[in-house]
N, C-alpha and C positions, 0 to 999 in steps of 0.2 A: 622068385623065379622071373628069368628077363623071358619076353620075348621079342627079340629085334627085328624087325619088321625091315624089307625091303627099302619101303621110302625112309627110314632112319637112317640107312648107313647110304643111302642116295644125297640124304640130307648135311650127313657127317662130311662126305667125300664135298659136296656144293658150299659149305661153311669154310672148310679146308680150302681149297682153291683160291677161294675171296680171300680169306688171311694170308696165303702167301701174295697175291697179289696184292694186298696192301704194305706189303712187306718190302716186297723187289721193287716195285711200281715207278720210283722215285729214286732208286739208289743203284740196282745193280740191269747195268746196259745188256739189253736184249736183240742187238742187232735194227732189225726193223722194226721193230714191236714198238719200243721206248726210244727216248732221245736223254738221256742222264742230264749231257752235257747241256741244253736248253731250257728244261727244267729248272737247274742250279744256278741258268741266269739270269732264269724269269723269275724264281721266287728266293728268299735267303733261308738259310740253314734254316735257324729259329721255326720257321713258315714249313717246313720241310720236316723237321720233326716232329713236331707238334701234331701236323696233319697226319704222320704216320701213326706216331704213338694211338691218337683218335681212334684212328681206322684199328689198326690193329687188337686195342683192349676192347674196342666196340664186338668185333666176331673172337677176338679171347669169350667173351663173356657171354655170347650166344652160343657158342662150339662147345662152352661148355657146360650151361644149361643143359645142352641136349645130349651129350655126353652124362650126367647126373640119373635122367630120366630115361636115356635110351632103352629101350624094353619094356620099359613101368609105363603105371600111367599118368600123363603128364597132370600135375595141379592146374587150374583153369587158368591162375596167375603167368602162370611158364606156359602155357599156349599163347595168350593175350601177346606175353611179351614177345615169346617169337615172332609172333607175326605184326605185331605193332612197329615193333622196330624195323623190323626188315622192310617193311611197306612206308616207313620214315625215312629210312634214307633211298628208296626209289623214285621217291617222291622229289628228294632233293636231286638224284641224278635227271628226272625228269625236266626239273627246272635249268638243272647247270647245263643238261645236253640237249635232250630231245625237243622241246617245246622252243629253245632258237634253230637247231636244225631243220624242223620243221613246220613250226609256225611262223617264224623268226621274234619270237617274242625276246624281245633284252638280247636279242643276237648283235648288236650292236654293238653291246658291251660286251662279250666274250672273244670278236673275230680276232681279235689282235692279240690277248692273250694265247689264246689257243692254237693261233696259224706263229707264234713265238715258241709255242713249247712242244706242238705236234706236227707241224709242218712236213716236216722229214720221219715220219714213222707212216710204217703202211696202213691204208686204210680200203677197201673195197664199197665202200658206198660212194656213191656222186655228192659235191659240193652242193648247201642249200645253207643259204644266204648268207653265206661265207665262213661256213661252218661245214666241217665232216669230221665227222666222230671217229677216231683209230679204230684199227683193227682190236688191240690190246683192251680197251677200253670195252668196248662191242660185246664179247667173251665175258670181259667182269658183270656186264648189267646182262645177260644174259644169265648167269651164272645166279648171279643176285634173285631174277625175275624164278628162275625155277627154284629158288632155296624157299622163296618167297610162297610158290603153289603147293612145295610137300610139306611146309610148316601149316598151309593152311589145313591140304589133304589130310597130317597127320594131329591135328586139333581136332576135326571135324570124327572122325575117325577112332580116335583115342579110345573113348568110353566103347564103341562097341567092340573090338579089338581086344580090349583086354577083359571083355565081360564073356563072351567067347574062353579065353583062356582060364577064365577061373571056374567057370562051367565044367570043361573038362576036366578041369584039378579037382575038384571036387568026389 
């Protein structure tokens, strides 16, 4: 017997998102959001696949962990992982975006890549230290940051949840 819980299909629709966005990101032009054309002259195919492929079997393979367990109760393993991972690559958005935008740590080394491949896509934040994060980009670690809280929510949560349900099954 499933029971799917609010934050699960909040978390399915947050997993979702991110996969298409690693999907389009890099390939198919979004007006102001992306720049295709800047991307493919900043980085080569090879580098462009690769990184998708990455990204993409990375939330394949958590979308569908949680797609497996959706309703049940998750194994300690498929909690860990959920939230291991996803707190892995925040970690890395951390370092590539936020910590030069607004420390400027190693912003040195990203200004010129970045004002090369996002220059011309919208962003709403103010420049910090020659660095501003897109619009498009912004959405995805957001997106990320809350997939990131209902995997925590729904680990912590998990055992009493479904102890509750078999209470009343009984």
């Amino acid at each position: 017997m499933r029971n799917i819980r609010r934050s699960e299909k909040l978390l399915v629709l947050g997993l979702s998102i991110i996969l298409i966005f690693m999907i389009i990101q890099d390939w198919v032009p979004l007006g102001s959001l992306n720049d295709v054309q800047a991307i493919h002259q900043a980085k080569s195919s090879s580098e462009l696949i690769t990184t998708t492929l990455i990204g993409v079997v990375q939330f394949l393979l958590l979308l569908g962990l949680v797609l497996i367990f959706i309703g049940k109760r998750y194994p300690i393993w498929a909690r860990l992982w959920l939230v291991i991972h996803q707190l892995s690559i925040f970690i890395g958005v951390l370092f590539s975006w936020y910590l030069p935008y607004f420390l400027g740590y190693k912003a040195e080394e990203k200004v010129e890549e970045y004002r090369e491949m996002f220059a011309d896509t919208h962003s709403f934040l103010p420049e910090m230290n020659g660095i501003v994060p897109n619009t498009f980009h912004v959405v995805f670690h957001l997106t990320l940051l809350f997939s990131i809280v209902l995997s925590i929510y729904i680990s912590l949560t998990n055992n009493k949840e479904n102890s509750k349900i078999y209470k009343k099954a009984s």
